[in-house]
Backbone as XML, in Angstrom:
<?xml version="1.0"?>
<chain id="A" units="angstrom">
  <residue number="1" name="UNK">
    <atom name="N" x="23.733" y="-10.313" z="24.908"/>
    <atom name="CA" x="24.097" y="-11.671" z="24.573"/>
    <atom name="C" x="23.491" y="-12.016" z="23.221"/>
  </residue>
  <residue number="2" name="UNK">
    <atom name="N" x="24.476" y="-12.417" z="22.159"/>
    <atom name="CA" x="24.293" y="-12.831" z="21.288"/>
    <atom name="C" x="23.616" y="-14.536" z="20.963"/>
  </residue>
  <residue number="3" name="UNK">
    <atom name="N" x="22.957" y="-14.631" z="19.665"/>
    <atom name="CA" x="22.727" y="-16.062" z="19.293"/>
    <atom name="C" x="23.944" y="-16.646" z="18.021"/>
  </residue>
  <residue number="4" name="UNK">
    <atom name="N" x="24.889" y="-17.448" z="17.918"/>
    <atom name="CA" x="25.407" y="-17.580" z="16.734"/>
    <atom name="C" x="24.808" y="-18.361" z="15.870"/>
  </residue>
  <residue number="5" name="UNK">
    <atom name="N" x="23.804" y="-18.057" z="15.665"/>
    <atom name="CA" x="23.116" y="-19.274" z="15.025"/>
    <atom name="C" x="23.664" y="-19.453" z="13.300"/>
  </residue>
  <residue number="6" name="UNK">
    <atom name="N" x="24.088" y="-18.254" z="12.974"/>
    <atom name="CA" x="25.260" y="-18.335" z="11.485"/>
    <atom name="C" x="26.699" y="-18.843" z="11.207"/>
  </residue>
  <residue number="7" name="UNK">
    <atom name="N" x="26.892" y="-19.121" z="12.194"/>
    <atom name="CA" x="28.306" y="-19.342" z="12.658"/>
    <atom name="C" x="28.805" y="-20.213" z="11.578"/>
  </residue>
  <residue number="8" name="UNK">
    <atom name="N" x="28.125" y="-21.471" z="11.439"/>
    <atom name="CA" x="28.196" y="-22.810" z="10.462"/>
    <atom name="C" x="27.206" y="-22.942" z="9.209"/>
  </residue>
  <residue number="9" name="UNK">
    <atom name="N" x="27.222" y="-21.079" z="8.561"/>
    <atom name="CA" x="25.640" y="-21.457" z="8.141"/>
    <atom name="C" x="26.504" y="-21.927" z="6.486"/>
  </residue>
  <residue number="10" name="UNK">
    <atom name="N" x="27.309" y="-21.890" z="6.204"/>
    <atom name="CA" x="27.851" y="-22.212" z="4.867"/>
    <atom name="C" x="28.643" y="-23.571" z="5.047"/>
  </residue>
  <residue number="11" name="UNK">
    <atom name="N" x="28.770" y="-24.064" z="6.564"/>
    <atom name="CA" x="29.553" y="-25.443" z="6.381"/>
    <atom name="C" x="28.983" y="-26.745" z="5.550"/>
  </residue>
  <residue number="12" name="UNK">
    <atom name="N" x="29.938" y="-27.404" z="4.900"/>
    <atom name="CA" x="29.509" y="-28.151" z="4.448"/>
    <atom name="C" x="28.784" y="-27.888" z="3.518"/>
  </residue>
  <residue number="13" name="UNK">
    <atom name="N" x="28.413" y="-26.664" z="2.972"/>
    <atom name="CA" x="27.657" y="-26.609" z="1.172"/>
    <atom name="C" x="28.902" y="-25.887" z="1.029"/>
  </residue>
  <residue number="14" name="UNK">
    <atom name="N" x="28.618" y="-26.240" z="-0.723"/>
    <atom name="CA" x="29.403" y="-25.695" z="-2.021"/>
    <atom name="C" x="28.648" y="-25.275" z="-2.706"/>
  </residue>
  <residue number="15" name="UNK">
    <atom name="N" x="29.005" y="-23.486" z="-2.026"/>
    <atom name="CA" x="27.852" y="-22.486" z="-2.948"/>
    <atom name="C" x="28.918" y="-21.256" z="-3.368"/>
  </residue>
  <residue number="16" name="UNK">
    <atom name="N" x="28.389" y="-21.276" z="-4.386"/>
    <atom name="CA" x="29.591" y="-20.114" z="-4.909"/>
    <atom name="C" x="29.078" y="-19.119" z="-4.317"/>
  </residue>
  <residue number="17" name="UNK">
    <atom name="N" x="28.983" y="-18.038" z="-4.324"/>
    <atom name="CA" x="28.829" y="-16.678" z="-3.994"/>
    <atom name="C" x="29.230" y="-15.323" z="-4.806"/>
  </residue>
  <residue number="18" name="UNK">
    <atom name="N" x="28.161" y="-15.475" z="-5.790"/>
    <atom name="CA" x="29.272" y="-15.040" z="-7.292"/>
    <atom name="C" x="28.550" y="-14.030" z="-7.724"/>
  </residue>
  <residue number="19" name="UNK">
    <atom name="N" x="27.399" y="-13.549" z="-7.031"/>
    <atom name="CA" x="26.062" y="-12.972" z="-8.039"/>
    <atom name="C" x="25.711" y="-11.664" z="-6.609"/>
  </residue>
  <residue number="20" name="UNK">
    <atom name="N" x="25.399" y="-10.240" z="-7.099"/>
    <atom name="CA" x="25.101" y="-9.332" z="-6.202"/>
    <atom name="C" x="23.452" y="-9.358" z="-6.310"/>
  </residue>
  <residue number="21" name="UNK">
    <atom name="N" x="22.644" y="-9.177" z="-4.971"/>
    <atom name="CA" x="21.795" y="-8.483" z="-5.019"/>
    <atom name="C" x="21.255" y="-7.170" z="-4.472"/>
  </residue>
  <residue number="22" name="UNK">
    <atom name="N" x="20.918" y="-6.460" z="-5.199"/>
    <atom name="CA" x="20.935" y="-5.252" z="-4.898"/>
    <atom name="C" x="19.175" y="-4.913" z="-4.872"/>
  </residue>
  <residue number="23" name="UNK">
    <atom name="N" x="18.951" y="-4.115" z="-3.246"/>
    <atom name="CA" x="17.015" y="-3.847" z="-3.269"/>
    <atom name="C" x="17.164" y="-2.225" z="-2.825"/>
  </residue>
  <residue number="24" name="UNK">
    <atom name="N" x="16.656" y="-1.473" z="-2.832"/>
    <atom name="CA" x="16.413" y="-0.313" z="-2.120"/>
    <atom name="C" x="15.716" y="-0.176" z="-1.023"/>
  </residue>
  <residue number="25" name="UNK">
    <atom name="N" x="16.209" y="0.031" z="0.055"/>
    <atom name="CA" x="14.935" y="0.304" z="1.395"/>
    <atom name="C" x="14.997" y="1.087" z="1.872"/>
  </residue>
  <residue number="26" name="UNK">
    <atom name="N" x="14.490" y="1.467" z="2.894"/>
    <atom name="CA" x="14.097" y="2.329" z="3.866"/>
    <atom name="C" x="15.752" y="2.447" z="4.806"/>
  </residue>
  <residue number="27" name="UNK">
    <atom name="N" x="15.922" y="3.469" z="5.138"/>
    <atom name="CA" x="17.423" y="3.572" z="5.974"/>
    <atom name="C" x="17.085" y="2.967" z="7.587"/>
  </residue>
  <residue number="28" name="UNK">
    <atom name="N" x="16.049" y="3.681" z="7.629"/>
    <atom name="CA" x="15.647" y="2.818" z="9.344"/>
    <atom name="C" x="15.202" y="1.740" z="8.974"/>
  </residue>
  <residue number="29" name="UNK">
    <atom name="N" x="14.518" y="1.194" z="8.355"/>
    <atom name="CA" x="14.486" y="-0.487" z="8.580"/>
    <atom name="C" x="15.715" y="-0.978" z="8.739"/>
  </residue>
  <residue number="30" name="UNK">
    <atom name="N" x="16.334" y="-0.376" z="7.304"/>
    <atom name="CA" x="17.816" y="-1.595" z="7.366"/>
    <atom name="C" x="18.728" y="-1.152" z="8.573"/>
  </residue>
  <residue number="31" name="UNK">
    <atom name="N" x="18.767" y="-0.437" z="9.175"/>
    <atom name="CA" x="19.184" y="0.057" z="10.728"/>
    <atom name="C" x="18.673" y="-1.113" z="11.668"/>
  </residue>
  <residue number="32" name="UNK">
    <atom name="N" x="17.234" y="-0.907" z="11.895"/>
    <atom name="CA" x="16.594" y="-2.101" z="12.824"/>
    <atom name="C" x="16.877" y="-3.413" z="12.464"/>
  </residue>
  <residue number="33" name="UNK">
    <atom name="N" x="16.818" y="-3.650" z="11.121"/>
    <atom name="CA" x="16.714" y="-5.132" z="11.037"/>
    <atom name="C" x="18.447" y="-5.916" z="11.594"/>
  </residue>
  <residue number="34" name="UNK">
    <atom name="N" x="19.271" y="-4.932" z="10.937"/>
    <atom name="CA" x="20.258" y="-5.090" z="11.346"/>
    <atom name="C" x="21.135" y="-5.371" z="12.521"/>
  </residue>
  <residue number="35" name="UNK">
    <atom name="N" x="20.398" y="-4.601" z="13.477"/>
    <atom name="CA" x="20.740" y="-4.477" z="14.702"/>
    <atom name="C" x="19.854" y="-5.912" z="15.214"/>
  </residue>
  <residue number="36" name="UNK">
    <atom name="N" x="18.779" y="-6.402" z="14.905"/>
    <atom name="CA" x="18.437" y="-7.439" z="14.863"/>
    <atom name="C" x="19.044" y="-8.901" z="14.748"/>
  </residue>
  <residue number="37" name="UNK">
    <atom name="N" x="20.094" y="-8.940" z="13.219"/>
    <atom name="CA" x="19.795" y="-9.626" z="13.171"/>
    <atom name="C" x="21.601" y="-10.192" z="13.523"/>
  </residue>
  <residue number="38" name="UNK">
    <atom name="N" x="22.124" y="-9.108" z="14.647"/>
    <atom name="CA" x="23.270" y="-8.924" z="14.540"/>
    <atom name="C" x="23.425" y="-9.821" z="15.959"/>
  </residue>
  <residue number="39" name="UNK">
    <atom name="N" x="22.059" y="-9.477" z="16.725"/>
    <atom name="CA" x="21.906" y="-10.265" z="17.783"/>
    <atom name="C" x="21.559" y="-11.866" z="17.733"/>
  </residue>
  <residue number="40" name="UNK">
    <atom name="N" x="21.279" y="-11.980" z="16.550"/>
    <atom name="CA" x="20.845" y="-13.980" z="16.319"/>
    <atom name="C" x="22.309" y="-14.062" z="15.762"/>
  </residue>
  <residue number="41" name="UNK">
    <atom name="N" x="23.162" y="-13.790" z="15.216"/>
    <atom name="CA" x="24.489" y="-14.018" z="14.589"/>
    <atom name="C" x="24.335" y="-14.203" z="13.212"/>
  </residue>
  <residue number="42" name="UNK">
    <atom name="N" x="23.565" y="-13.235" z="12.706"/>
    <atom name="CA" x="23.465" y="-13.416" z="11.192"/>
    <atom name="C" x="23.843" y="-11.648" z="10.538"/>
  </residue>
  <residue number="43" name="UNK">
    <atom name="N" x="24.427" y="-12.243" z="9.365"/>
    <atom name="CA" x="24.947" y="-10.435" z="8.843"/>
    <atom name="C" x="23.116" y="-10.400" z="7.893"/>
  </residue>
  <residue number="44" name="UNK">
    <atom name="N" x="23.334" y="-9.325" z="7.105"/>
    <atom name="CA" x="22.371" y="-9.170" z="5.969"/>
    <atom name="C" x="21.831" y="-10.168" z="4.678"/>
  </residue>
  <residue number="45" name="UNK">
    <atom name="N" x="23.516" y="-10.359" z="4.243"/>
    <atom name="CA" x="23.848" y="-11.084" z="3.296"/>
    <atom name="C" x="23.354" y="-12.515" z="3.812"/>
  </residue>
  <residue number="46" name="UNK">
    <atom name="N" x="23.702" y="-13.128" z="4.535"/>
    <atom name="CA" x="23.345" y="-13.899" z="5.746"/>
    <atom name="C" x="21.715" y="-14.303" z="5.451"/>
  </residue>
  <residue number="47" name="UNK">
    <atom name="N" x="21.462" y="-13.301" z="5.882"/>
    <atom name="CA" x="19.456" y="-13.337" z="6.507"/>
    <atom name="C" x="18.799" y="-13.421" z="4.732"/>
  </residue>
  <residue number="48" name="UNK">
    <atom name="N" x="19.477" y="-13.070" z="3.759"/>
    <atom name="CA" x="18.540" y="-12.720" z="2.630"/>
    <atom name="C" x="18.946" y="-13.984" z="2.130"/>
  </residue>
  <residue number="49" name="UNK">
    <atom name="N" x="20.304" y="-14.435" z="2.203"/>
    <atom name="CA" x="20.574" y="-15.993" z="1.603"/>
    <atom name="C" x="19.447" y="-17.016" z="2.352"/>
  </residue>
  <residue number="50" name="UNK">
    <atom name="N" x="19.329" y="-16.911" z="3.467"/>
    <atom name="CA" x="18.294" y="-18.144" z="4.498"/>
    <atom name="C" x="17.003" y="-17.571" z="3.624"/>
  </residue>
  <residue number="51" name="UNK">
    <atom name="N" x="16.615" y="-16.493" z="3.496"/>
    <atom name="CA" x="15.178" y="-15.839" z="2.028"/>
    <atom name="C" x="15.217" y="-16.524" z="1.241"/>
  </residue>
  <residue number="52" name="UNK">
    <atom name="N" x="16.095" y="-16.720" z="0.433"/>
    <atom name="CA" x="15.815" y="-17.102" z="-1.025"/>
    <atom name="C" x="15.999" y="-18.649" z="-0.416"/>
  </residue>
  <residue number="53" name="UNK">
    <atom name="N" x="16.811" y="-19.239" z="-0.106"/>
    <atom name="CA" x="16.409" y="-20.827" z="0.105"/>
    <atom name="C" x="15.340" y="-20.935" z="0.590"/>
  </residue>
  <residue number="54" name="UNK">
    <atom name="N" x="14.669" y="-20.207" z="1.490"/>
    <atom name="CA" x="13.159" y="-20.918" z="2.110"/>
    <atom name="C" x="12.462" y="-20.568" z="0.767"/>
  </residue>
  <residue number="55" name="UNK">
    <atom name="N" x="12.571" y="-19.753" z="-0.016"/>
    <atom name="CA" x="11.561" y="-19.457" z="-1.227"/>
    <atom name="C" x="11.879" y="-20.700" z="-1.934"/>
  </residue>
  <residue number="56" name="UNK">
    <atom name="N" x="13.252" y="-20.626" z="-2.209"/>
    <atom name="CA" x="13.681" y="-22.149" z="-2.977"/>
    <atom name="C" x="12.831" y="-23.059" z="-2.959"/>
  </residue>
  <residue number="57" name="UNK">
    <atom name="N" x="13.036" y="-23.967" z="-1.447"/>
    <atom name="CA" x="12.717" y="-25.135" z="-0.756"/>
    <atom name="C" x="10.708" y="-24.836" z="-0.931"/>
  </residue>
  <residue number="58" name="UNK">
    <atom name="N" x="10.185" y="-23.982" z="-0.810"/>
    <atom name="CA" x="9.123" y="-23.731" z="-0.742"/>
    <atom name="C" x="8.132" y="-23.924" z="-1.534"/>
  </residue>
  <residue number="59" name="UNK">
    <atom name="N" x="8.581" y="-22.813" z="-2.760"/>
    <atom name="CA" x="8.234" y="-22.999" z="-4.370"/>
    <atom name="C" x="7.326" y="-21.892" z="-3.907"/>
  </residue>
  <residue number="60" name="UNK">
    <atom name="N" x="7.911" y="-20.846" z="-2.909"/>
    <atom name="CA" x="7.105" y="-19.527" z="-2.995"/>
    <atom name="C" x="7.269" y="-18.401" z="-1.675"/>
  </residue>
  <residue number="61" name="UNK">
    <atom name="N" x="6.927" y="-17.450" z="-1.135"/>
    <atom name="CA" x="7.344" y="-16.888" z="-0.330"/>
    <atom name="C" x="6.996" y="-18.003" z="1.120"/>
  </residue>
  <residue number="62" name="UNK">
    <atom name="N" x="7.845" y="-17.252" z="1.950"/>
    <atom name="CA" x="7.732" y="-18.320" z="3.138"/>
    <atom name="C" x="6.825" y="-18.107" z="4.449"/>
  </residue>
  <residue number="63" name="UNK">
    <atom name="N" x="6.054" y="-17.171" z="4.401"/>
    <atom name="CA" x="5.713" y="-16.971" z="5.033"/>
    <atom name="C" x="3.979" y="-16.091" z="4.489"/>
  </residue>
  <residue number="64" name="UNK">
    <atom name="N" x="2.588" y="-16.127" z="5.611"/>
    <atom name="CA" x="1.382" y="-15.886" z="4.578"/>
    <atom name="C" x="1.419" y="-14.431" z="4.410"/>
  </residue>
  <residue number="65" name="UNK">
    <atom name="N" x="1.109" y="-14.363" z="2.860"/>
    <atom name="CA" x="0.803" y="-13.101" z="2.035"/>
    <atom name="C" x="-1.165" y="-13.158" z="2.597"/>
  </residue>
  <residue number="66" name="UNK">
    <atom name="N" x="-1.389" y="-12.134" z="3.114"/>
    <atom name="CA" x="-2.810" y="-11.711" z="2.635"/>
    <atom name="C" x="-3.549" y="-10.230" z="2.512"/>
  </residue>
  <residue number="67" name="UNK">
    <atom name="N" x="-4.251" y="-10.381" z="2.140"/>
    <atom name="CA" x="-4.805" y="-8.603" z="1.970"/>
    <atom name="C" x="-6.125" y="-8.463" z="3.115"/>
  </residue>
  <residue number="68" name="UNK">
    <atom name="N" x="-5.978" y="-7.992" z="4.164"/>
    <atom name="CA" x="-6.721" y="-7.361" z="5.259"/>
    <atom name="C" x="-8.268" y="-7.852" z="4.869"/>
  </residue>
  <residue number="69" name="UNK">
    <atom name="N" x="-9.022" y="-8.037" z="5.639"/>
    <atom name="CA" x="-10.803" y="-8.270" z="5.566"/>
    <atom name="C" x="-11.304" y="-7.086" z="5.613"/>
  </residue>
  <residue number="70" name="UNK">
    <atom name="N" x="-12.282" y="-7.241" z="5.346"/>
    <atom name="CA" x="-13.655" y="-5.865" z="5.269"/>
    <atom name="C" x="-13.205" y="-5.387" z="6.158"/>
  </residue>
  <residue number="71" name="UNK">
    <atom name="N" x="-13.925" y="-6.080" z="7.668"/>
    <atom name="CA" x="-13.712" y="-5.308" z="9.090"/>
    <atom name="C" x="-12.548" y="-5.246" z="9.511"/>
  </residue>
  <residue number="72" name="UNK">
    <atom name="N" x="-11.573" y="-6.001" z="8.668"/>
    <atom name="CA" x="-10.495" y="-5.091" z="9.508"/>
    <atom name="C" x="-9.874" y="-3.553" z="8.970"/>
  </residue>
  <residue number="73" name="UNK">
    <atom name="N" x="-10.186" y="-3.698" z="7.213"/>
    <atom name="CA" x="-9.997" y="-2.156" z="7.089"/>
    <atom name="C" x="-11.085" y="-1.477" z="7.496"/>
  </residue>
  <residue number="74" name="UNK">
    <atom name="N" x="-12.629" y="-1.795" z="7.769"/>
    <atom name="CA" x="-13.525" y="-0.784" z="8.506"/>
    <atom name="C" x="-12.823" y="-0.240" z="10.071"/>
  </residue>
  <residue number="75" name="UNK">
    <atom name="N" x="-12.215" y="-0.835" z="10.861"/>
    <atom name="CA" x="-11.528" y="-0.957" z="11.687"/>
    <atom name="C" x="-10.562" y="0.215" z="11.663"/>
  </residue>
  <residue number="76" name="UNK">
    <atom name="N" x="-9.889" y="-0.226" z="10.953"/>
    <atom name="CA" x="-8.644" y="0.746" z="10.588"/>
    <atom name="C" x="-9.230" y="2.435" z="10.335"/>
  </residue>
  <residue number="77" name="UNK">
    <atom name="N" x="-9.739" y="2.373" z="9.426"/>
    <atom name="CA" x="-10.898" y="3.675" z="9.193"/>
    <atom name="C" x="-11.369" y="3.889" z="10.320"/>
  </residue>
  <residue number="78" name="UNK">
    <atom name="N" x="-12.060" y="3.273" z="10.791"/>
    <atom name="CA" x="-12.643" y="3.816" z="12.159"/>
    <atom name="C" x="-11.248" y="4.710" z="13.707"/>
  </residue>
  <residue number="79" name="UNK">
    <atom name="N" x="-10.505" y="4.064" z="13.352"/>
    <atom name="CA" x="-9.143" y="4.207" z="14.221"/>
    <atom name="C" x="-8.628" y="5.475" z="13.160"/>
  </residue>
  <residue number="80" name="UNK">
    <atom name="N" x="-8.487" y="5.749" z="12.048"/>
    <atom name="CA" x="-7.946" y="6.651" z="11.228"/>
    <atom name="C" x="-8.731" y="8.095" z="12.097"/>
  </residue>
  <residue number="81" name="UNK">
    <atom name="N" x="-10.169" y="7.807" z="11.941"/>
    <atom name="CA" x="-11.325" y="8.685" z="11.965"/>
    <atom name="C" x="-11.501" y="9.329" z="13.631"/>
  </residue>
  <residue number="82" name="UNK">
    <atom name="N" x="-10.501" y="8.524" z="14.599"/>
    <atom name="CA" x="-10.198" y="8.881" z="16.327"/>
    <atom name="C" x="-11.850" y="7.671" z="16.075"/>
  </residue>
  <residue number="83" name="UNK">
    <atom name="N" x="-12.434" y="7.168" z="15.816"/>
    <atom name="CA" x="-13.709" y="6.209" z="16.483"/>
    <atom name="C" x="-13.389" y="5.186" z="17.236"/>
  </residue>
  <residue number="84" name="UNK">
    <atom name="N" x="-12.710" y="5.255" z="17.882"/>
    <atom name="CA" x="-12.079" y="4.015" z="19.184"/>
    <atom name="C" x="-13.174" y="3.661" z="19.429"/>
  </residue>
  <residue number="85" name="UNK">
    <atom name="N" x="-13.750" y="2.504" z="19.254"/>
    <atom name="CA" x="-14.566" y="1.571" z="20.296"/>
    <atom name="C" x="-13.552" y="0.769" z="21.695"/>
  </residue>
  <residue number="86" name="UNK">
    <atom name="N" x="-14.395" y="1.113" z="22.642"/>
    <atom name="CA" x="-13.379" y="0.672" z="24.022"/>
    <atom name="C" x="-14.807" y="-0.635" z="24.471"/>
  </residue>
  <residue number="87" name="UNK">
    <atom name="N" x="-13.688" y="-1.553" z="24.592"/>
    <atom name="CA" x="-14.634" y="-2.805" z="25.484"/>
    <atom name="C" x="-14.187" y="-3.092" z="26.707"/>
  </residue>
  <residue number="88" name="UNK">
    <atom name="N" x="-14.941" y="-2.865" z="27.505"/>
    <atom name="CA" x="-14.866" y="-3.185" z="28.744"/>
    <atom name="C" x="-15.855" y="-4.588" z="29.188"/>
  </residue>
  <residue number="89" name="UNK">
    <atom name="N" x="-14.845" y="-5.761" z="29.224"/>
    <atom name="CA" x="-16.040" y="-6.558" z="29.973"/>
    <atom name="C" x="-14.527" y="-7.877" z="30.496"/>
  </residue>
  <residue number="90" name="UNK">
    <atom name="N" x="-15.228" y="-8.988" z="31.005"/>
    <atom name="CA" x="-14.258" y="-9.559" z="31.421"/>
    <atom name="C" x="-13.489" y="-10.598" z="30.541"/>
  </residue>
  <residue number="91" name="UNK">
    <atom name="N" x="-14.673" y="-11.042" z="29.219"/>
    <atom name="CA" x="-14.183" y="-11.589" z="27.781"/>
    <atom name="C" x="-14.599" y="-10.704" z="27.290"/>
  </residue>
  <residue number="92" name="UNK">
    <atom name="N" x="-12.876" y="-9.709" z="26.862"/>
    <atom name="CA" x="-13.040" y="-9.041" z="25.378"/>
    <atom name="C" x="-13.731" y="-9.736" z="24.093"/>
  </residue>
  <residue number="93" name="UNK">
    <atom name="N" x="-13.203" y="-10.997" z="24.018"/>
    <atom name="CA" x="-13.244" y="-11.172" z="22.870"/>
    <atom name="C" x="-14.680" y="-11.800" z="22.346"/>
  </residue>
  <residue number="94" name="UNK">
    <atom name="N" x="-15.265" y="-12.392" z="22.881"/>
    <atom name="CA" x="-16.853" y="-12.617" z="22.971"/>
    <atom name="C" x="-17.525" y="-11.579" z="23.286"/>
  </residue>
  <residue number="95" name="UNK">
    <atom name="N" x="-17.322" y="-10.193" z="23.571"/>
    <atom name="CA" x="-17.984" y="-9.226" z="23.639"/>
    <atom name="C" x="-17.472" y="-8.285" z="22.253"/>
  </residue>
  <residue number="96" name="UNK">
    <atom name="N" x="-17.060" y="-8.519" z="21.025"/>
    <atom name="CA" x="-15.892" y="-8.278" z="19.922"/>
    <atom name="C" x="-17.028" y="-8.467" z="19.477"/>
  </residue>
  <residue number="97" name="UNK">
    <atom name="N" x="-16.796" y="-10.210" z="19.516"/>
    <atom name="CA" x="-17.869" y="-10.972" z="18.409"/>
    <atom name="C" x="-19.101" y="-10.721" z="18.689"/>
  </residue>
  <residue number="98" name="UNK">
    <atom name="N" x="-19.760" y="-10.358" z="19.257"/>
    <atom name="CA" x="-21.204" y="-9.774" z="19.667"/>
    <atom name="C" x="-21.150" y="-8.723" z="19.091"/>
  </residue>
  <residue number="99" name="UNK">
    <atom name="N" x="-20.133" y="-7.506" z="19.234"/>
    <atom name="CA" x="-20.374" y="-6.405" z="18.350"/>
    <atom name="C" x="-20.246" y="-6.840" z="16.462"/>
  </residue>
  <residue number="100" name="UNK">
    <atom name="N" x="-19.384" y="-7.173" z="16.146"/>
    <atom name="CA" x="-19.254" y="-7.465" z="15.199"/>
    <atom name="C" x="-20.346" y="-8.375" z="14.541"/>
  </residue>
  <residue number="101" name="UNK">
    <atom name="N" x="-21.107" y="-8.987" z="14.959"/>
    <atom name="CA" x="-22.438" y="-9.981" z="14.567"/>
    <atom name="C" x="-23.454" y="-8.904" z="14.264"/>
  </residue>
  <residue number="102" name="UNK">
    <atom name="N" x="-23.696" y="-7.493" z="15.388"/>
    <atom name="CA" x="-24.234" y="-6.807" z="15.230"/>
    <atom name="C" x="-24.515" y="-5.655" z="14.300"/>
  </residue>
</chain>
């Protein structure tokens, strides 16, 4: 079961459609995303036009840009390296922050 949520996505504006954009990706992403976004009722062309208006409307990307913390690339390294830390308790996450304080 589909969503049409594109169905009406050009009613009522007067937008030309006059200009190509062209990106290079990955063949399986644009596979997945596709199949994605085939299920909300949106084509490609579709999903990258709703992109650039939220950038529009925004005055920048739409969603947060950030670059990872210390511990989370120590983290990552540690997971690269097989160093799994396993927590066992009944709050993970206060037993996290106890390690991590430490």
């Amino acid at each position: 079961m589909g969503y049409n949520v594109a169905k009406n996505i050009h009613k009522g504006a007067k937008m030309a459609l006059d200009t190509t954009v062209r990106a290079r990706i990955d063949s399986e992403l644009k596979r997945e995303v596709e199949e994605i976004l085939k299920q909300i009722g949106l084509t490609t062309s579709q999903a990258i036009t709703l992109f650039l208006n939220r950038v529009k409307i925004e005055r920048g990307i739409p969603f947060e840009l950030k670059l990872p913390s210390k511990s989370t690339l120590e983290a990552i390294e540690e997971i690269k390296r097989g160093d799994i830390i396993e927590y066992k308790s009944n709050d993970p996450i206060s037993e996290m922050m106890k390690d991590l304080k430490s």
